[in-house]
N, C-alpha and C positions, 0 to 999 in steps of 0.2 A: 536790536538794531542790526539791517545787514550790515554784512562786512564789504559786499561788493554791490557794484549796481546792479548786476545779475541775481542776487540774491532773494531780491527785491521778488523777483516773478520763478513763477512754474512754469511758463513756454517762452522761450525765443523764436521770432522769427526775421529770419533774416532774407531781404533782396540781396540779390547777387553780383550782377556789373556794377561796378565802384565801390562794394561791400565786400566781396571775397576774392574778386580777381577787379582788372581796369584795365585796360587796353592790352589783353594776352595775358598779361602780368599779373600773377599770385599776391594777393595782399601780405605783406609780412604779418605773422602773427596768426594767419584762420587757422591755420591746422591746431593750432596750439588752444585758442582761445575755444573753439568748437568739441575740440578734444576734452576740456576742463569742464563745457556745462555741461556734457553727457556724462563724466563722471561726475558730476554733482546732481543726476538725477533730474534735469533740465527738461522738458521735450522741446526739441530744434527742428525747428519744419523752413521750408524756401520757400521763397516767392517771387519769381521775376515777371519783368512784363515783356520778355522778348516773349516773342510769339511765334520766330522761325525753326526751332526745333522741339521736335515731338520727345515724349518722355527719354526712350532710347538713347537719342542722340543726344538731350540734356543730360543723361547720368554721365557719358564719355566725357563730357565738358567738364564734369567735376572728377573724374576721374585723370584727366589732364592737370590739372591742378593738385591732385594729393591729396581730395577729399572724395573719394570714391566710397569711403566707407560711412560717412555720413547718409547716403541717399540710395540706403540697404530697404526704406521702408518707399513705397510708390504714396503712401497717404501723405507724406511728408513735403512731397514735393513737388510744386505747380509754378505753373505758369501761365500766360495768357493764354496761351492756345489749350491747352487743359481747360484753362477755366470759358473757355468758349465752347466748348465742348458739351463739359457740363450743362453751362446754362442751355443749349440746344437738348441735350438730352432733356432735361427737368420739363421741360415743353412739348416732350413727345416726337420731340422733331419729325423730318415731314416738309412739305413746302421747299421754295428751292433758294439760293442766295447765289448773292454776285461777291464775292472773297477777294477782298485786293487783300494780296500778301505773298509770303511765299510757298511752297510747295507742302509745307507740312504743315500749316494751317489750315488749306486748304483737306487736305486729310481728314485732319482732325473733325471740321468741319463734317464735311464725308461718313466720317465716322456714328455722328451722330444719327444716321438717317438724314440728310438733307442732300437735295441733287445742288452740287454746286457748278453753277453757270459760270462755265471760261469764255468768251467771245475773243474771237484774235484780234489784238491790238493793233489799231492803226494809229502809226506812230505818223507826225507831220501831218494829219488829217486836219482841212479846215474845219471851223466850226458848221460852217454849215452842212458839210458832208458828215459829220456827225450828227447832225440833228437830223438827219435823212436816214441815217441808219437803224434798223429794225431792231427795238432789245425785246428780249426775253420777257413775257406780258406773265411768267409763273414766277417771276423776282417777287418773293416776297422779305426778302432778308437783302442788306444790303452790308457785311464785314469788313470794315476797316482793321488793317495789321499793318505793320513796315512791311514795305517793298523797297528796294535801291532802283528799281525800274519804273517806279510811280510816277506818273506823267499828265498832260492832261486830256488822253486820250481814257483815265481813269477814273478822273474825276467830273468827267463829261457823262459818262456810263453812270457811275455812281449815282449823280443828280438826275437822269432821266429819271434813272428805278424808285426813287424816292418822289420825286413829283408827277409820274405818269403813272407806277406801280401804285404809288402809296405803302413802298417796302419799307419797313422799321430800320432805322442805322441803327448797326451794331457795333459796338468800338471796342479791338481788346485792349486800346489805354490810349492815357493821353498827355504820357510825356512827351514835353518838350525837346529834350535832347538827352545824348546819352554819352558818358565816359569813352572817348577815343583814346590811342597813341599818344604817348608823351602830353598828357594833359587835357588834353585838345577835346574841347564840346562839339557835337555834331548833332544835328537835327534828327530829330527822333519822330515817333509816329503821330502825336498832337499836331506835325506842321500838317500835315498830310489831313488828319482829323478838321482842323481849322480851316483848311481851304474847301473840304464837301461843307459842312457846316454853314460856311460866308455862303455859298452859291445856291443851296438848297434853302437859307433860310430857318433852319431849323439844328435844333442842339439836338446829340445822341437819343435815342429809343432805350438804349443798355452800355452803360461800360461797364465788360465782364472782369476787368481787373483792374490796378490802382488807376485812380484813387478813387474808388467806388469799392466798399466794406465788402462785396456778394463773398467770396473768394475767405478772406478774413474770419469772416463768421463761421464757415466751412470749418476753418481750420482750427478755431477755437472749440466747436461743438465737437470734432476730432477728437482733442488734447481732453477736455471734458474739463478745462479750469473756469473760472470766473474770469471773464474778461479783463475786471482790475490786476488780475495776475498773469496779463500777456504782454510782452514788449516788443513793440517790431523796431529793428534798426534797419534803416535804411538810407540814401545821401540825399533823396530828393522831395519835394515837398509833398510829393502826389505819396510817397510812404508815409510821411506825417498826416495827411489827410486820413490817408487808409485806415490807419493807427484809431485813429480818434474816432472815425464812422462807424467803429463797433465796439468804443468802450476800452479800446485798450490803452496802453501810451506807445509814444513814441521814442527813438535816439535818433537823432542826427549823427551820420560821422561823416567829415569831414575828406575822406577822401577817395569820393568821388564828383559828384556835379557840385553840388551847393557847397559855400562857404560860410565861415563863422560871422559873416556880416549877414548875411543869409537870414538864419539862422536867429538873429536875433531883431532880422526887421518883421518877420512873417508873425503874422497876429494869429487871433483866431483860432479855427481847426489845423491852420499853416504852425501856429507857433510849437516848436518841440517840445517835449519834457527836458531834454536829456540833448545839448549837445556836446560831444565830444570827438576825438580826432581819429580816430580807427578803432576797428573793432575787439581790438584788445586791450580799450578801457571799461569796456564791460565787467571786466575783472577786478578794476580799482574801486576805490569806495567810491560809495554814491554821490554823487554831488545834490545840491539840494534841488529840487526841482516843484518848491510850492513857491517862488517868484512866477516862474512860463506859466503853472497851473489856475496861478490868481490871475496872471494877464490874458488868459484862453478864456477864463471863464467871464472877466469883466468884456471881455468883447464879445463875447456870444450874447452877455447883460443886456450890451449894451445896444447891441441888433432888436431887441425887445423892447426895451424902453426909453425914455426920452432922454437922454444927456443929462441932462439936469437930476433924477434917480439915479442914474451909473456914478455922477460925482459924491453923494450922498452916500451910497454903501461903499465906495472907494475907502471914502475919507472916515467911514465909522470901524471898516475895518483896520487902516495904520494907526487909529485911536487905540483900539483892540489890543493891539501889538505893542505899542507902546505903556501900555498899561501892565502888559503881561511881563515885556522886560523890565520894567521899572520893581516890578514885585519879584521878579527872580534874581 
């Protein structure tokens, strides 16, 4: 029987804004808790879905924080922009993209082999002078990332490349919002995603990191564990999604975006294994987590078959259990 939740698994993986830091601010606890499963022989690898800074600049960030010595290994630690990188590389890249984001995305991007298309933004342009203006007929990639400058001089671009190009959208995530100041939710790159989306008609070609497993997998094939022995904690559902789209589980903790009501409305691939309140209950003992596991799985059932079966193995399973306490 483990003795801690962490004991449970061979890899952690951990998201970062609201998991190790949140608005500037150092989580109480990561140095300590990170420090204990690397001496427990743990492998600890990152995942975030910010996508404005390139490797470099993301080791500085944890380096600001106190964990600079965690992210000694490059395989360990990614993020969307990495992982758009990646998925460009695996494709040969080649062809050219229109990149809303920032500067080191656009790199990364770059990086790949791919000519990425800047056209100068004209900001207060009516729509019609946009639709008069000339895009780039070699867009054949269209990357969505956060910009704080995204406008609809962006999203007008975007939707042309997509229904005159017939460019692939490419999306490096699609949170809704992310961990501010003093609490505080702020709109994240999903709003931005949902506004090309609504206008173009059409949902993502790729999302290269949460909540879509591509990224996940990587990082499992990595570590070289069995999926059942990888745990990603992270605050947001698109982590518990991630989690589950390649077999591993999930933690909730609690302090970052989502909350304990959260937490216990989200079904499905949404519902957690494991929530708890920061990342230094990964150390306490396990709490039980075949309740979320039966309620994941009856709802996946239950997308499959008809209500009327979902109620039947429900109710033969708490027979199950009530038989089995009754004997013990």
């Amino acid at each position: 029987m483990p003795s801690s939740l962490a004991d449970g698994y061979d890899c952690v993986v951990f998201d970062c804004d609201g998991v190790l830091w949140s608005g500037g601010e150092t989580i109480a606890g990561a140095f300590a808790t990170l420090d204990a499963l690397e001496r427990a022989g743990k492998k600890v690898y990152f995942m975030s879905n910010n996508s404005s800074r390139g490797l470099a600049e993301f080791r500085r960030v944890f380096e600001a924080h106190g964990l600079g010595r965690f992210v000694r290994d490059d395989a360990r630690v990614w993020n969307s922009l990495t992982a758009a990188r990646h998925w460009f590389e695996e494709r040969g890249g080649g062809g050219a993209a229109y990149v809303v984001g920032a500067p080191a995305l656009k790199a990364g991007v770059a990086a790949a082999g791919v000519r990425v298309v800047e056209p100068e933004p004209r900001r207060g342009a009516a729509p019609d002078e946009l639709a008069d203006m000339a895009i780039d007929p070699g867009v054949d990639s269209v990357v969505l990332g956060f910009d704080k400058n995204y406008g609809y001089f962006e999203v007008a671009y975007a939707v042309r490349c997509v229904l005159e190009n017939g460019a692939k959208l490419v999306v490096t995530n699609r949170d809704f919002q992310f961990p501010a100041q003093r609490g505080l939710k702020m709109p994240g790159n999903g709003a931005f995603v949902a506004a090309v989306c609504a206008a173009a008609r059409k949902e993502p070609d790729a999302v290269v990191a949460k909540p879509e497993p591509y990224v996940l997998r990587k990082i499992i094939e990595d570590a070289g564990c069995a999926p059942s022995r990888v745990l990603m904690v992270g605050d947001m559902w698109s982590d518990v999604v991630f989690a589950h789209g390649a077999g591993a589980d999930a933690a909730l903790v609690l302090s970052g975006v989502a909350t304990a009501a959260d937490g216990d409305a989200w079904t499905g691939a949404m519902a957690p294994d494991y929530v708890v309140a920061d990342l230094t209950r990964l150390l306490d003992p396990a709490p039980p987590a075949a309740a979320r596991r039966l309620k994941r799985a009856l709802a996946k059932l239950g997308a499959a078959l008809p209500w009327s079966h979902v109620a039947c193995v429900a109710a033969g399973v708490a027979v199950a259990a009530l038989v089995g306490r009754r004997r013990s």
